[in-house]
FIBA-886891 format. One record per residue: x, y, z of N, C-alpha, C in turn; residue in one letter. Coordinates in steps of 0.2 Angstrom, whole numbers, padded with zeros to 4 digits, always signed. Layout:
<recs>
XYZXYZXYZA...
</recs>
This chain:
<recs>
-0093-0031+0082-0093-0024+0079-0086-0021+0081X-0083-0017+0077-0075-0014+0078-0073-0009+0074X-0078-0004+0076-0077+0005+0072-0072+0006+0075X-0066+0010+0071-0061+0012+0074-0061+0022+0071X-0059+0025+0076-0058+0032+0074-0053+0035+0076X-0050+0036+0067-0043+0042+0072-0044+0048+0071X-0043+0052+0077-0046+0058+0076-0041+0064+0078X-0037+0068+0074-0034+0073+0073-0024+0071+0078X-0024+0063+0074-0019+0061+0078-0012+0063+0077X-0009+0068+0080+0000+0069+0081+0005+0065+0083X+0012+0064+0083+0013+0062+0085+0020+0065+0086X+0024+0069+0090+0029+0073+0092+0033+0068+0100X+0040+0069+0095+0044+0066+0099+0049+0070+0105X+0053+0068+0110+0053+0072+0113+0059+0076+0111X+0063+0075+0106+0067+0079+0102+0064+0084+0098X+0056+0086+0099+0052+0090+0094+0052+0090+0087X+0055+0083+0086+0052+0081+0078+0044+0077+0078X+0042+0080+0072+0035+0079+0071+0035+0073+0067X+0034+0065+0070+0033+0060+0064+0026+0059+0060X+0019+0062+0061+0014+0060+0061+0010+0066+0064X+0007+0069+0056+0002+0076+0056-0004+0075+0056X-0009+0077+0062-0016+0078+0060-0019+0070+0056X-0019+0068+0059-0021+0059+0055-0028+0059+0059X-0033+0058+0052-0038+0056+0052-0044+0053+0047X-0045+0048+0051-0049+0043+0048-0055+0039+0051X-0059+0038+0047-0065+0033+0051-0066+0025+0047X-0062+0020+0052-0063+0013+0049-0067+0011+0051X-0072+0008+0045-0078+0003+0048-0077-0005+0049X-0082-0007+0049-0081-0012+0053-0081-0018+0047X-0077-0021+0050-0073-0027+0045-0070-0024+0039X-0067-0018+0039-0064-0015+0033-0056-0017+0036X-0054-0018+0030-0046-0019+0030-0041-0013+0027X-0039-0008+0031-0036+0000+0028-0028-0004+0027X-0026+0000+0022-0017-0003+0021-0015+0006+0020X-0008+0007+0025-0007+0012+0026+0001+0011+0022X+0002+0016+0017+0009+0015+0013+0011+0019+0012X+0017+0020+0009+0021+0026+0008+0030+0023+0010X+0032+0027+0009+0040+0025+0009+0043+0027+0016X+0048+0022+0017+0052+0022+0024+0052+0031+0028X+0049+0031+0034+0050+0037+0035+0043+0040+0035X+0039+0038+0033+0032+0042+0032+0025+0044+0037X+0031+0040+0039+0026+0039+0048+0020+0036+0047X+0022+0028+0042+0013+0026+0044+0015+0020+0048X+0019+0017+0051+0021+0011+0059+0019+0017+0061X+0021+0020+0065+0022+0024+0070+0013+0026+0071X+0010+0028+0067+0001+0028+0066+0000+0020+0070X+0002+0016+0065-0001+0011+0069+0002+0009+0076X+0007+0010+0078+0010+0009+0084+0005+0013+0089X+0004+0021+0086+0000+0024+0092-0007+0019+0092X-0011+0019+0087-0018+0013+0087-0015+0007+0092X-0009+0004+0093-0009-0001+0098-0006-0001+0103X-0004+0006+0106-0005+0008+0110+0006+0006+0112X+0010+0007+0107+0015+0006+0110+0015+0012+0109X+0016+0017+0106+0020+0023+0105+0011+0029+0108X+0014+0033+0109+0009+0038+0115+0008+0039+0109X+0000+0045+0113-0002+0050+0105+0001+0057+0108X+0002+0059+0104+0003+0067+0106-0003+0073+0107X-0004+0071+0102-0011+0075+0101-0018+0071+0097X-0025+0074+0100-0031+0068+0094-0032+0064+0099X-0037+0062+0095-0040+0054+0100-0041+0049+0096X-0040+0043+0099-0043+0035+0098-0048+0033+0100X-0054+0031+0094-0059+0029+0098-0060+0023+0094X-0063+0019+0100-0064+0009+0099-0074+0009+0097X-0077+0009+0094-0084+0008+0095-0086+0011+0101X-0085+0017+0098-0089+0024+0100-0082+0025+0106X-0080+0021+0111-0074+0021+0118-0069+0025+0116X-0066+0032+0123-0060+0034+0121-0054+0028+0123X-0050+0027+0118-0044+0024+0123-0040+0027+0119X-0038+0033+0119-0032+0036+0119-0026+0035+0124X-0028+0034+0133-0026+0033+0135-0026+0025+0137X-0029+0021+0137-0030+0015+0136-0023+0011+0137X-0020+0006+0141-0015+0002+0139-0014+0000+0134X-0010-0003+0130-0011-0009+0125-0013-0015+0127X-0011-0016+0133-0016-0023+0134-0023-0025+0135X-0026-0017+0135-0031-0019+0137-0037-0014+0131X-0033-0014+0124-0036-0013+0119-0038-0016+0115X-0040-0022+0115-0040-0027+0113-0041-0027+0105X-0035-0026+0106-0030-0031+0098-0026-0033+0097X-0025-0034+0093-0017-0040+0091-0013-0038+0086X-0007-0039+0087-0002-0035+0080+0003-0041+0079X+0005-0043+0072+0008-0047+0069+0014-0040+0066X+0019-0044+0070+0024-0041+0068+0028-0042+0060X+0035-0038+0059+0039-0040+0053+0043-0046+0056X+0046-0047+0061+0049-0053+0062+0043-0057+0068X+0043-0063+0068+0040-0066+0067+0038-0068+0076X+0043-0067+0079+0044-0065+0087+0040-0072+0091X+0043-0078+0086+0040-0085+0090+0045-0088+0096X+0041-0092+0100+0047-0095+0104+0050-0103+0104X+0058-0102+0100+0060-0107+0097+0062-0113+0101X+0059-0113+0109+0058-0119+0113+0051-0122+0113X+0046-0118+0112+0041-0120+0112+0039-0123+0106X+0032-0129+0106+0028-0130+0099+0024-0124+0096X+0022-0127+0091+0019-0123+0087+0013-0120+0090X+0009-0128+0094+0003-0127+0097+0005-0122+0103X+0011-0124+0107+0011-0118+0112+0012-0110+0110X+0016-0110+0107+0015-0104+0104+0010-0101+0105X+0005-0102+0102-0002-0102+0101-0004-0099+0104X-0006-0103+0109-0009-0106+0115-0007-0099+0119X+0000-0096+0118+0005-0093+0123+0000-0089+0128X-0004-0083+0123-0004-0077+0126-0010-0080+0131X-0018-0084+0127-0022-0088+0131-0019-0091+0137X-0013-0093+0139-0011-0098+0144-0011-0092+0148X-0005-0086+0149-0005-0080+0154-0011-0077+0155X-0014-0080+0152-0020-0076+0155-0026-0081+0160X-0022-0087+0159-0025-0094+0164-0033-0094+0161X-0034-0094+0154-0039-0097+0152-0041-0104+0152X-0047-0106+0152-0047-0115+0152-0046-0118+0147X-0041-0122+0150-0035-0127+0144-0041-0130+0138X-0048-0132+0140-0052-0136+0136-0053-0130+0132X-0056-0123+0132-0056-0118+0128-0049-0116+0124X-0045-0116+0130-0037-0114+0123-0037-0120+0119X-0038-0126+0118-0036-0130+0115-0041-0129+0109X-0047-0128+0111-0053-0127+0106-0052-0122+0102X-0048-0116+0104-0048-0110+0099-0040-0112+0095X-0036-0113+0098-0030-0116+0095-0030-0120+0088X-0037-0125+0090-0037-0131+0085-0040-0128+0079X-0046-0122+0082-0051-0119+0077-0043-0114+0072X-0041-0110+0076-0036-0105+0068-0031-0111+0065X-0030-0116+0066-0023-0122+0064-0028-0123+0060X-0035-0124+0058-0038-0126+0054-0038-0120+0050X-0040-0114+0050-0041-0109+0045-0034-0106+0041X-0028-0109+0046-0023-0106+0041-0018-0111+0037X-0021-0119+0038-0016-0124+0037-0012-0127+0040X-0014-0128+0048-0005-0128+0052-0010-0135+0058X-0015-0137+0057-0017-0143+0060-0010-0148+0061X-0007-0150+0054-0002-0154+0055+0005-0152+0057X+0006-0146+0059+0011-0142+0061+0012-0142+0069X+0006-0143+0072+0005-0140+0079+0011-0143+0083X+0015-0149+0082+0018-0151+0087+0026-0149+0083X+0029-0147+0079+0034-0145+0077+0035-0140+0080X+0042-0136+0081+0046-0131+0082+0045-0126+0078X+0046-0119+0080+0045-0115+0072+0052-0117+0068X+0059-0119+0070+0063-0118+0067+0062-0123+0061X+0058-0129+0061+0056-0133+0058+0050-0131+0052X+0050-0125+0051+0045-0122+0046+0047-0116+0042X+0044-0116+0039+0046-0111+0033+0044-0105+0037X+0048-0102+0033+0047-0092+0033+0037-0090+0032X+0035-0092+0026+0027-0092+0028+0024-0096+0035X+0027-0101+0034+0021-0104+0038+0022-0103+0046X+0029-0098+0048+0029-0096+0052+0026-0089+0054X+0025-0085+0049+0021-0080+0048+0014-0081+0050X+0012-0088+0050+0006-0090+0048+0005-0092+0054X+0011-0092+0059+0011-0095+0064+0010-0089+0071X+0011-0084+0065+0012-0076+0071+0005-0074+0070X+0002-0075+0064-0007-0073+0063-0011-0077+0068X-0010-0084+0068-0012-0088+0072-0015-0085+0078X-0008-0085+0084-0009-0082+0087-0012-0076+0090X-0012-0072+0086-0017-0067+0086-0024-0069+0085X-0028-0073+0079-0034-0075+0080-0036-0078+0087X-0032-0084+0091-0033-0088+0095-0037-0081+0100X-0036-0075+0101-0037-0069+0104-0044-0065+0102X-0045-0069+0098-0050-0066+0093-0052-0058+0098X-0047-0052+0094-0048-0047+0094-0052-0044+0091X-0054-0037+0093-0058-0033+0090-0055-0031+0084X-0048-0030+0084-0045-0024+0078-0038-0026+0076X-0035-0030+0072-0030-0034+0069-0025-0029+0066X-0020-0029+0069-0013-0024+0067-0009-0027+0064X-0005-0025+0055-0002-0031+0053+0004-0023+0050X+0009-0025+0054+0014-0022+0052+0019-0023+0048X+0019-0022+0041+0025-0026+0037+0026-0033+0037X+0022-0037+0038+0021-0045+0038+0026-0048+0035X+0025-0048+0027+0029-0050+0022+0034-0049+0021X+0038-0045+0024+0045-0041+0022+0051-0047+0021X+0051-0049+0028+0056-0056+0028+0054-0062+0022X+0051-0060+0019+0049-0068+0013+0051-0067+0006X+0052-0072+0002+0053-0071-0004+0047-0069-0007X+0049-0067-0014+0043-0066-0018+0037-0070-0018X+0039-0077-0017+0036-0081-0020+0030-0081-0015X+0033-0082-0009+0031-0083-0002+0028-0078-0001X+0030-0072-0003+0024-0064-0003+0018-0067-0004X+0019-0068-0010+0012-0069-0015+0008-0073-0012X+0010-0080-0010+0006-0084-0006+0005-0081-0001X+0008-0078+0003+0005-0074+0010+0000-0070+0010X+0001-0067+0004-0003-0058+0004-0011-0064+0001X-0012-0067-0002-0018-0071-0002-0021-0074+0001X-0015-0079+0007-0019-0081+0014-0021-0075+0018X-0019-0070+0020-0022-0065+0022-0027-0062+0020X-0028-0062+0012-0035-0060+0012-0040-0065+0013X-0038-0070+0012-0043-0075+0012-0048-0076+0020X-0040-0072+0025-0041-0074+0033-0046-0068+0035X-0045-0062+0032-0048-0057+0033-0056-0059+0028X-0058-0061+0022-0064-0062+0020-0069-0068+0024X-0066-0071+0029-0068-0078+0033-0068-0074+0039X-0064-0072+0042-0065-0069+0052-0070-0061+0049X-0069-0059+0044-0074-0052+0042-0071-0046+0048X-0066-0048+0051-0062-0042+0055-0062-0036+0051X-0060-0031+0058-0057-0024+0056-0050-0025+0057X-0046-0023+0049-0038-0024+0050-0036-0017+0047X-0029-0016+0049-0025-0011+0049-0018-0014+0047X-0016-0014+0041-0009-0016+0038-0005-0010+0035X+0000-0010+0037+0006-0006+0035+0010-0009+0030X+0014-0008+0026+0017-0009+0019+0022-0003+0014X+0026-0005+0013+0028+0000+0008+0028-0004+0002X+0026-0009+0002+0026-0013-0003+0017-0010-0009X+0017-0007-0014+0013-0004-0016+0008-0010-0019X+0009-0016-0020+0007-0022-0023+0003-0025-0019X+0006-0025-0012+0000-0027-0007-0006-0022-0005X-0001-0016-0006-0010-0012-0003-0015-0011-0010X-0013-0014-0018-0018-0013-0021-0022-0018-0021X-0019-0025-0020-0021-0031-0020-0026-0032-0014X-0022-0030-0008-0027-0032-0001-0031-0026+0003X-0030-0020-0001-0033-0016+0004-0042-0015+0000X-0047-0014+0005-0051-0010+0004-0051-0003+0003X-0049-0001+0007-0045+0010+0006-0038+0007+0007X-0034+0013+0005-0028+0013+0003-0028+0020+0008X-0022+0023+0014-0020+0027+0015-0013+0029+0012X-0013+0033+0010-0004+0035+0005-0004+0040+0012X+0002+0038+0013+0006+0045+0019+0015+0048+0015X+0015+0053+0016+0023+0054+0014+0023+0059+0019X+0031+0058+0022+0031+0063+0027+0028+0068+0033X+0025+0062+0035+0022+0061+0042+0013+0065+0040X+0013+0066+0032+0005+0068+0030+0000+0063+0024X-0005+0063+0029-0009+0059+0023-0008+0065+0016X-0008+0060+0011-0011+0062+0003-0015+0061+0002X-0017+0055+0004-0025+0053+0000-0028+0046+0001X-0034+0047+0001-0039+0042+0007-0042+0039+0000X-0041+0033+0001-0048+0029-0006-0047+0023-0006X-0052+0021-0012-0052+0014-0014-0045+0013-0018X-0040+0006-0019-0034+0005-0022-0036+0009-0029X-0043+0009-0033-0044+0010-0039-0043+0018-0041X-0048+0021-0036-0045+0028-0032-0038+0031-0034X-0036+0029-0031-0029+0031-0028-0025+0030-0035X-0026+0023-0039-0022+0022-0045-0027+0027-0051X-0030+0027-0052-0033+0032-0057-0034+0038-0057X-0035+0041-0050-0038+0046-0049-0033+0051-0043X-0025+0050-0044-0020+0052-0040-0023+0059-0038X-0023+0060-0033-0025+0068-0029-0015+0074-0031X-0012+0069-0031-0005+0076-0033+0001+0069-0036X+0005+0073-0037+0013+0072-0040+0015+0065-0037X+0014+0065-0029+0017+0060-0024+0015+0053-0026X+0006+0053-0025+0003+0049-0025+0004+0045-0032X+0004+0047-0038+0004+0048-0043+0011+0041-0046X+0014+0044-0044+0020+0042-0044+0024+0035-0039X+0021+0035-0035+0021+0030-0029+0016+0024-0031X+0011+0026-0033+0006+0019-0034+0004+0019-0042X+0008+0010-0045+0009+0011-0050+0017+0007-0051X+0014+0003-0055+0022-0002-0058+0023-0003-0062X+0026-0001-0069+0032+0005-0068+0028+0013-0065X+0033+0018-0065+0030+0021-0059+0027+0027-0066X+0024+0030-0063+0021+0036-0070+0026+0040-0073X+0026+0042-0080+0030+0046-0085+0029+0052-0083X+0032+0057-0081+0030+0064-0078+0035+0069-0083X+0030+0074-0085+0035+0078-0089+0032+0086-0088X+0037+0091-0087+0033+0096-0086+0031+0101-0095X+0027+0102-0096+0024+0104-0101+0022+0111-0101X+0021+0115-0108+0017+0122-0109+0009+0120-0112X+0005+0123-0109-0002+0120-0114-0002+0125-0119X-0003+0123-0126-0004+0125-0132-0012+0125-0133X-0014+0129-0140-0019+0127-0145-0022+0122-0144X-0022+0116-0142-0025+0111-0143-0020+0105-0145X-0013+0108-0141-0008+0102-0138-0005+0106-0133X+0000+0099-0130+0006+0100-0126+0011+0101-0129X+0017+0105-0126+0022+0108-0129+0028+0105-0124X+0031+0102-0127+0037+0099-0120+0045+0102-0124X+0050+0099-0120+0057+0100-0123+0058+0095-0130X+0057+0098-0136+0059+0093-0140+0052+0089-0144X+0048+0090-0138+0041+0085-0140+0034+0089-0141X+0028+0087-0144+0022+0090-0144+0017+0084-0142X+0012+0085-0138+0007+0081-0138+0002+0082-0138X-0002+0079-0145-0009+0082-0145-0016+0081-0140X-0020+0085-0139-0024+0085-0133-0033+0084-0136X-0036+0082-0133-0043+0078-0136-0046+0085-0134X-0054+0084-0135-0058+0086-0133-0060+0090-0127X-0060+0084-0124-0061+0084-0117-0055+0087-0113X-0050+0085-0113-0043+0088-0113-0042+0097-0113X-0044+0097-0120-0044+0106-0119-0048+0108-0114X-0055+0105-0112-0059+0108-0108-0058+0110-0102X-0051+0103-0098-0048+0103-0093-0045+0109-0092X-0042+0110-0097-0037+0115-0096-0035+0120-0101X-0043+0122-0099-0047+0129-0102-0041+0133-0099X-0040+0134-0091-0040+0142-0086-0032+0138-0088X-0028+0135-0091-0021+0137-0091-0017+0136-0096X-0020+0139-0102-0018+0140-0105-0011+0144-0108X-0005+0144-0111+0001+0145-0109+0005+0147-0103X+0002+0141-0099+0005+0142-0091+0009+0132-0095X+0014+0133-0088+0017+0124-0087+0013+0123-0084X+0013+0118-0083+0008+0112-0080+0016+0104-0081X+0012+0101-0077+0015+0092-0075+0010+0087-0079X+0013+0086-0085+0009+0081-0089+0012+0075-0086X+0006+0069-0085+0007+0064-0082+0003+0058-0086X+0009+0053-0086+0005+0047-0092+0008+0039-0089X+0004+0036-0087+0005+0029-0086+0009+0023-0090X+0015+0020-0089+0018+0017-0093+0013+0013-0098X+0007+0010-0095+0003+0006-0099-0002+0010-0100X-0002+0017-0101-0007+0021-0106-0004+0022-0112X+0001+0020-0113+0004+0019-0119+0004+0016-0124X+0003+0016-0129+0000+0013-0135+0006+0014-0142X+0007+0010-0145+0008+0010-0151+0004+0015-0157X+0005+0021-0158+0002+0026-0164+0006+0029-0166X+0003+0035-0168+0006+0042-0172+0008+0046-0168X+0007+0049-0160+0008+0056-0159+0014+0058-0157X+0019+0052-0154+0026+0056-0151+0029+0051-0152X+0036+0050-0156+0040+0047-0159+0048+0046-0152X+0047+0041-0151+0052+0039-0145+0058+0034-0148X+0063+0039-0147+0070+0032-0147+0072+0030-0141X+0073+0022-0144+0073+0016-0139+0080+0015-0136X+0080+0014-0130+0085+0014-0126+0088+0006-0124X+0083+0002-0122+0082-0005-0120+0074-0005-0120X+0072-0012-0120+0068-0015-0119+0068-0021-0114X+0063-0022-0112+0061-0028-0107+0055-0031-0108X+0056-0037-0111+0052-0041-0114+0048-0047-0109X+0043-0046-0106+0038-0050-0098+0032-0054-0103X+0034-0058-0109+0027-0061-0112+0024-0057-0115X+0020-0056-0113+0011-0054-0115+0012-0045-0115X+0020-0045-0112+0019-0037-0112+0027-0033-0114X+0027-0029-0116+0036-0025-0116+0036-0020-0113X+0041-0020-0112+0044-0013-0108+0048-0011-0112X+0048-0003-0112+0051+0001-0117+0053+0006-0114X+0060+0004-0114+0062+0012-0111+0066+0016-0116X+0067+0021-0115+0069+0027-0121+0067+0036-0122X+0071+0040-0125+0068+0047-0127+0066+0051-0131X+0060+0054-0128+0056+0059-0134+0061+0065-0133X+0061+0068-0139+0065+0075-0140+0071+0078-0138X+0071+0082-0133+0077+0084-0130+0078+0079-0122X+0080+0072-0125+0082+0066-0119+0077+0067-0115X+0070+0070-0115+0063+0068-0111+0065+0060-0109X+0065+0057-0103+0064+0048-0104+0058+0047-0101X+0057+0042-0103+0050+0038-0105+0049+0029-0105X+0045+0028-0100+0043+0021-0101+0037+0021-0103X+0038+0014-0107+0028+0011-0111+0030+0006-0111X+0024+0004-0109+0021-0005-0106+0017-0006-0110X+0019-0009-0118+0017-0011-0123+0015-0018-0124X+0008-0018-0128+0004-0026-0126+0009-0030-0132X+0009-0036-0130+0015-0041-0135+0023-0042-0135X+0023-0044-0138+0031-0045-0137+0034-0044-0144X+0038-0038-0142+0040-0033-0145+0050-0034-0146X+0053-0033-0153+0059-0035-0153+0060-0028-0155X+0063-0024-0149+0067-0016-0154+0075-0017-0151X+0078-0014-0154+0086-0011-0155+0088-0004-0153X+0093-0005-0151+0094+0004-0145+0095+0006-0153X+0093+0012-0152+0092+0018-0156+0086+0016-0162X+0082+0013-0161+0077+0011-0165+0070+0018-0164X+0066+0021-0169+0061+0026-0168+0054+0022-0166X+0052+0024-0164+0045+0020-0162+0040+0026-0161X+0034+0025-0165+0030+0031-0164+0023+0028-0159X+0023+0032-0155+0016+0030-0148+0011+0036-0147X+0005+0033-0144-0001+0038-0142-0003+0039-0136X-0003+0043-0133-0005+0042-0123-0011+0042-0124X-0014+0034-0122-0022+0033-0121-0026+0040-0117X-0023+0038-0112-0027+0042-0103-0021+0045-0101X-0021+0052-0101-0015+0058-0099-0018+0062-0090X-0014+0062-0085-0015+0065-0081-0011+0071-0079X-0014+0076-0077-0012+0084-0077-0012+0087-0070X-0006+0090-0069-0005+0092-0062-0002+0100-0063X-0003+0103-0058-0002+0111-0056+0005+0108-0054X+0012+0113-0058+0021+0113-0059+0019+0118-0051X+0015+0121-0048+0019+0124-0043+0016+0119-0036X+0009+0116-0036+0005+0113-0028+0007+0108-0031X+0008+0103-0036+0008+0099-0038+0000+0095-0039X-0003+0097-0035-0011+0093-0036-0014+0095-0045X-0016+0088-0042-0020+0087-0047-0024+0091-0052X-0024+0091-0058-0031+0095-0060-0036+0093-0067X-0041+0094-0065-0047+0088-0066-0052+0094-0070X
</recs>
């Protein structure tokens, strides 16, 4: 068992910058949270205070029901896999491993047994007597994971793992990691500004901007159902169409452009009626129709799908993420439909539903 609770955590530096507001959450057990947001948003620094390298300022930590706020990090028993991979290039793989188990003068027949047990679950049996230098960029990664298993801690800290990899290697990585997480059923905690990883690996997603949470959910959540402007625009690739609008009779009114609105749509926004609002439309909500005629700019052709970029009316730009493989010409008219339209308040930016 590995509940984790943050509760009401600060985090103020002694230069009196505030990196990290009021942070809270309650992790369950064996859940995997991915904390994202862009450089700067104070989600390391969250995990950092959870592992006890950075103080809290203010709030508490608590481990299965235990304060450890003030807790060492040694003796919180978890384990954080870094962005670099921090192996030692004299040592084997095996000892590596082995490392943090040896300082601790556990029995060699037991380290050997937990060493053998992760080499099996992440692929690296036939690796153990090599050097890291003799291994690739993943499989040293896989080699910084290791280690931490061998510990079998309570609460798994993965900050930025993938950063140092290629794409290709990402892919492979961000997999074996689920897969490690669905096998050990751990409590993990991964940081990322990479939005692909926290849709793919997370069970809740925390979006942070500027040292405040935006919004707590499931990836599914978070991509269809954005709380504001930030979130919105952040999770999502290509990122969403935003344009600010007047609501009409029973359309949107933009610079140049009109957008008819359903049923359901007017009912939304009954109370704002000739006020602006932030009309918000998903590159892949986009469709080939009749409502709003866009000239083509370029296109980007990915198979099975097009990218279209280009202007509605007065230079409005617009991407759609069109099914098939589509051949247009810059200055070409294309007329399109917004499936699914999201609406947000031009002054809080929040959402409106």
């Amino acid at each position: 068992m590995a509940e984790l609770k943050l509760q009401h955590l600060d985090k103020i530096y002694d230069n009196k910058v505030q990196a990290v507001f009021d942070f809270n959450m309650d992790v369950k057990d064996g859940e995997l949270i991915v904390l994202v947001g862009p450089s700067g948003c104070g989600k390391s620094t969250t995990l950092r205070m959870v592992a006890g390298l950075e103080d809290i300022s203010r709030g508490k930590l608590l481990l299965d029901g235990r304060d450890i706020t003030q807790t060492p990090a040694k003796d919180r028993d978890m384990a954080m896999v870094f962005q670099n991979y921090a192996l030692y290039g004299h040592m084997t793989i095996y000892e590596n491993m082995a490392f943090s188990l040896t300082l601790r003068k556990e029995n060699p027949n037991v380290i050997h047994k937990k060493v053998l047990a992760a080499a099996e679950i992440l692929g690296l049996t036939s690796q153990l007597n090599k050097k890291p230098s003799q291994l690739s960029g993943g499989q040293r990664q896989r080699v910084a994971m290791g280690r931490s298993i061998v510990r079998n801690p309570k609460v798994f800290l993965f900050d930025e793992p993938l950063s140092n990899l290629d794409a290709k290697l990402r892919g492979a990585t961000r997999r074996e990691i689920l897969l490690l997480h669905k096998r050990l059923q751990a409590t993990m905690l991964y940081v990322t500004h990479d939005q692909t990883e926290a849709l793919t690996l997370a069970d809740r997603i925390v979006c942070m901007s500027m040292g405040h949470v935006q919004q707590v959910g499931t990836p599914l959540e978070l991509y269809d159902q954005p709380n504001n402007l930030f979130v919105a625009g952040f999770i999502g690739l290509p990122p969403m169409n935003t344009w600010k609008v007047t609501v009409r009779e029973g359309y949107l009114e933009g610079p140049g452009f009109k957008c008819p609105l359903t049923e359901k749509e007017r009912g939304i926004l009954a109370g704002h009626a000739g006020k602006e609002i932030v009309l918000g439309v998903r590159p892949e909500n986009i469709a080939l129709g009749s409502d709003v005629s866009v000239k083509v700019s370029n296109n980007e052709n990915l198979g099975m799908n097009t990218l279209v970029y280009g202007h509605m009316g007065d230079a409005q730009r617009i991407s759609a993420k069109l099914k098939g493989w589509m051949e247009y010409n810059t200055g070409d008219d294309v007329s399109v439909a917004f499936v699914r339209k999201h609406f947000f308040d031009a002054e809080t930016t929040n959402a409106i539903r």
